[in-house]
N, C-alpha and C positions, 0 to 999 in steps of 0.2 A: 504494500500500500504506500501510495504516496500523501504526504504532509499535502493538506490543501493552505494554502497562504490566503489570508485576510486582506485585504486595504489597509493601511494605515488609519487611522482612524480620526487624523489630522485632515484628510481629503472633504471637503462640503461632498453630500450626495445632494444630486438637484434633483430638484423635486417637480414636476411641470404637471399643469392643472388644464385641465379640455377647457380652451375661450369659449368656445361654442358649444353647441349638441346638437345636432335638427332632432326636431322631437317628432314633426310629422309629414309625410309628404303627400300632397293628392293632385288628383288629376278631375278636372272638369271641362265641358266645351260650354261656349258663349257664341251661340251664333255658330258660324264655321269656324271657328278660331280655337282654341285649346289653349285651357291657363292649367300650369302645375303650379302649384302654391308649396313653398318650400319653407318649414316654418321651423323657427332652431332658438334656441336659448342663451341668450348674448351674457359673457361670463365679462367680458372685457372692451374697453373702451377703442383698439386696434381697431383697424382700417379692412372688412372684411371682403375679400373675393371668393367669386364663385365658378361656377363651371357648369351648364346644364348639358348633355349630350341625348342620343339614345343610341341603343343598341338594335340593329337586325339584323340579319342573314350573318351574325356573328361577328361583325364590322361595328367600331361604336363612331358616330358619325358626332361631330362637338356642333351644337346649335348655336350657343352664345357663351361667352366665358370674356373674363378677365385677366384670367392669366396664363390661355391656348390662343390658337387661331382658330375663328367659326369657318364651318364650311361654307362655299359659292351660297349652295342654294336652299341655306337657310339666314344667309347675313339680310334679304332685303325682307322676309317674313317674320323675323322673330324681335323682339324687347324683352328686356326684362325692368323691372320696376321693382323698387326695395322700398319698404316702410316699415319701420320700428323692428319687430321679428318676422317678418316675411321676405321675404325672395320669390318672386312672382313672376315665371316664365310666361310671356303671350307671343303663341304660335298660329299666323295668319293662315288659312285656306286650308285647316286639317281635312286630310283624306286618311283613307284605308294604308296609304304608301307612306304615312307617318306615323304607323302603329310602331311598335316595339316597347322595348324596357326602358322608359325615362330614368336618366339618374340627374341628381343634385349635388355637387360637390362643394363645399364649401372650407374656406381657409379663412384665420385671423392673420391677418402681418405678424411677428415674430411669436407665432404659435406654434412649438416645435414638438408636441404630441402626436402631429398626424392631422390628414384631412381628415374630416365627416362626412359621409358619405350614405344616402337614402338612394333606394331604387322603388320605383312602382310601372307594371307593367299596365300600358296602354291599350286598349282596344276599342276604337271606334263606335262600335256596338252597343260596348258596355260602359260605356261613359254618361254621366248624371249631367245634366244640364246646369250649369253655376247659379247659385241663388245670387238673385238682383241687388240685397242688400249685405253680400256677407262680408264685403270689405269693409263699408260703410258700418255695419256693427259690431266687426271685431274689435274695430279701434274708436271705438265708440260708445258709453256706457249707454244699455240700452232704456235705463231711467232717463238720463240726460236727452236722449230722443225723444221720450216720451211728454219729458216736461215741455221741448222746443216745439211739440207740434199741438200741443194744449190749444191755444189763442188760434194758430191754424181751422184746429176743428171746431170749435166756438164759431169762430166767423163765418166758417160754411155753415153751419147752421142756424144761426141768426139770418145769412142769404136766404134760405131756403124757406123761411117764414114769410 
């Protein structure tokens, strides 16, 4: 048997903590368009990039990213849009020939844990139509809505008398 040898005990061990987490990924269409909503748990104030791509016929094709190059022919169809915890792919003119396995990747600036990384697979078919208000309520207390549209509904109804 061999002595195993220790570290000195003078060496710092570092310690590195996940900036982010995605906590959930989903896939909705809006018309012909296709939003994944990429929602992740912000540990730190860093500068975050992303990476949306998908994968078919075993080829992963990069849609939008910050710190890849997007492919031809999805750079004039796709955006993505960020607020507070979300990351929110919109993909123009979805068809059957953009099904596959979406992935979201995400990186903080000097986060040296590793990307994060959510996949969810796509299918035209089986996709749920995006509710009208779900942006607008997620970041949005839905009392605070309710208080702003009070005088709203009042006033139609005083109209209607």
């Amino acid at each position: 048997l061999f002595p195993v040898q220790l570290p000195p005990a003078s060496l710092p061990v570092l310690q590195a903590a996940h900036c982010q987490m995605i906590k959930d990924l989903s896939a909705c269409l809006l018309g012909q368009n296709l939003r994944v909503d990429c929602r992740y748990e912000n540990k730190t104030s860093n500068p975050l990039t992303y990476e949306f791509s998908v994968t078919k016929d075993n080829r992963k094709h990069v849609i939008h990213s910050t710190f890849g190059v997007s492919e031809n022919i999805y750079r004039s169809r796709s955006n993505v849009t960020m607020y507070k915890n979300l990351v929110c792919l919109h993909l123009q003119g979805f068809t059957t020939s953009d099904e596959g396995v979406y992935m979201c990747e995400l990186r903080a600036t000097n986060d040296y844990t590793g990307n994060q990384i959510r996949n969810i697979t796509v299918i035209k078919d089986k996709l749920e139509k995006c509710a009208g208000f779900s942006l607008l309520i997620q970041n949005t207390s839905w009392l605070l809505l309710l208080l702003l549209s009070l005088p709203l509904l009042q006033a139609v109804d005083f109209v209607s008398l």
